[in-house]
C-alpha positions in Angstrom: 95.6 108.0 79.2 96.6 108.1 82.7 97.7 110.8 84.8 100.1 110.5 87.5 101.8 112.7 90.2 103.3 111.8 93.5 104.5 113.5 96.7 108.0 112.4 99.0 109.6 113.8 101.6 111.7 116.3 99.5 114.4 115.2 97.4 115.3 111.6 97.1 113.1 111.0 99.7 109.9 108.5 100.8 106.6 108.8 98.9 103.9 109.9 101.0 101.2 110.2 98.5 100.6 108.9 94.5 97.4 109.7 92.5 96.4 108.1 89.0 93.8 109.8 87.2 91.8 108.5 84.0 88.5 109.4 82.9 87.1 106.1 83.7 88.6 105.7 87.3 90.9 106.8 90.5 93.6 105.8 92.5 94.5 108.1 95.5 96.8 106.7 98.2 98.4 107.9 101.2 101.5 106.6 103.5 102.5 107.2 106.5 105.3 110.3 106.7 106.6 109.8 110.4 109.6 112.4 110.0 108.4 115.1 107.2 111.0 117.7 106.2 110.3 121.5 107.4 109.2 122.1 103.5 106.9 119.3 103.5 105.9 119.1 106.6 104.3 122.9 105.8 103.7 122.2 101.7 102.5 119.0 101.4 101.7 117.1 105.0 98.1 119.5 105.7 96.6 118.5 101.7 97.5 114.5 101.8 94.5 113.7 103.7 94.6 110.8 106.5 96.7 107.9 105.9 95.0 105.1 103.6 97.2 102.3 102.5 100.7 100.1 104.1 103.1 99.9 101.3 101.7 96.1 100.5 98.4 97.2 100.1 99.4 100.2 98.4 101.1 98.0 95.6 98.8 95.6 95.0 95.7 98.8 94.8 98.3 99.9 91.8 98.5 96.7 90.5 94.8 96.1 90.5 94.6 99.8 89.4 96.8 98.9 86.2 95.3 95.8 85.5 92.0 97.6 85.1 93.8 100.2 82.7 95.7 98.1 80.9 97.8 99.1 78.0 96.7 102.7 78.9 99.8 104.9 78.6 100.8 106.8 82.1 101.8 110.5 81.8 103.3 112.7 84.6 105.8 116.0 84.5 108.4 114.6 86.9 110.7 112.0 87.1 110.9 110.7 89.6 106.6 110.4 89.7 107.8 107.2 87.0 110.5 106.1 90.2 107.8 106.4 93.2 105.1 104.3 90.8 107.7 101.5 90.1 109.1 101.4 93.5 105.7 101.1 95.1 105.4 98.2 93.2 108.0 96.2 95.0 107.3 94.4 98.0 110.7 92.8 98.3 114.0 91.5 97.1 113.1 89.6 93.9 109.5 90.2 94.7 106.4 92.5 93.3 102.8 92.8 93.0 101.5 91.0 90.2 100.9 93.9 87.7 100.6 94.0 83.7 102.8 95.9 81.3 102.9 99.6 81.9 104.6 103.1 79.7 105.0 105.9 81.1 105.8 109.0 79.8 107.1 112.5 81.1 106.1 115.4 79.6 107.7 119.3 80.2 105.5 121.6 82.1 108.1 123.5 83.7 107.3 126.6 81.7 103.4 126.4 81.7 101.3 126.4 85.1 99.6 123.2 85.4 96.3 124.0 87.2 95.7 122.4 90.6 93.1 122.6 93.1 95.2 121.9 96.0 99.0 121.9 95.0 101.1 119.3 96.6 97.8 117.4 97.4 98.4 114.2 94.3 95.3 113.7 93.2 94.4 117.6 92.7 97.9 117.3 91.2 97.1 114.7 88.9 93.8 116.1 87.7 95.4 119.6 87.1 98.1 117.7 84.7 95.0 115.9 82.8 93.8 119.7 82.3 96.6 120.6 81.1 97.1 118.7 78.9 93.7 118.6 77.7 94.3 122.3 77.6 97.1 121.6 75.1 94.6 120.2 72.9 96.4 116.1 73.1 94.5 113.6 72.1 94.3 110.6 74.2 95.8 107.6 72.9 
């Protein structure tokens, strides 16, 4: 099991930050965020960390991230976490990193505190959901 979370530049907007989490390995990258929003520039910009990855090698990290986890199912508890992973895959029209088969899944937290470390910081993100859910009692598949 794999657990993702990412950040953006409020609604609809860029991702600045994705985290995937397994109990073998993790992925933690961070893009530039030239023009924050007020809320993130507050919330999210001072727990991302320095800037790691362009959006190439940011989608073939994932790829190579994947590979490594294949047929691992990914979990997260937004939306649009599923939309910033498959778009960072893309490196053009008609064009993406090489990258197995993936499933993600979304699970409700909205009425349970996920734990986090550093909210709005990914990977603390992403490792409070894997809490959570162990917290649930899941099983890994």
């Amino acid at each position: 099991m794999i657990f993702l979370d990412t950040e953006f530049n409020e609604f609809g907007g860029d991702l600045i930050s994705i985290a995937l989490v397994s109990d073998r390995a993790e992925f933690y990258a961070v893009l530039p965020c030239l023009a924050p929003k007020p809320w993130v520039a507050e919330h999210v910009m001072p727990f991302t960390g320095p800037v790691t990855d362009t959006p190439e090698s940011l989608a073939y990290g994932l790829a190579a991230y994947l590979t490594a986890h294949q047929g691992e199912e990914i979990l997260c508890d937004w939306p649009d976490d599923i939309v910033h992973l498959s778009r960072a895959l893309i490196l053009g029209p008609g064009i993406m990193a090489p990258v197995v088969d993936y499933r993600c899944r979304y699970v409700s937290t909205y009425d349970h505190k996920v734990p986090s470390v550093t909210p709005h910081n990914a990977l603390s993100d992403a490792r409070g959901l894997r809490e959570w859910w162990r917290m649930q009692g899941k099983v890994y598949v």
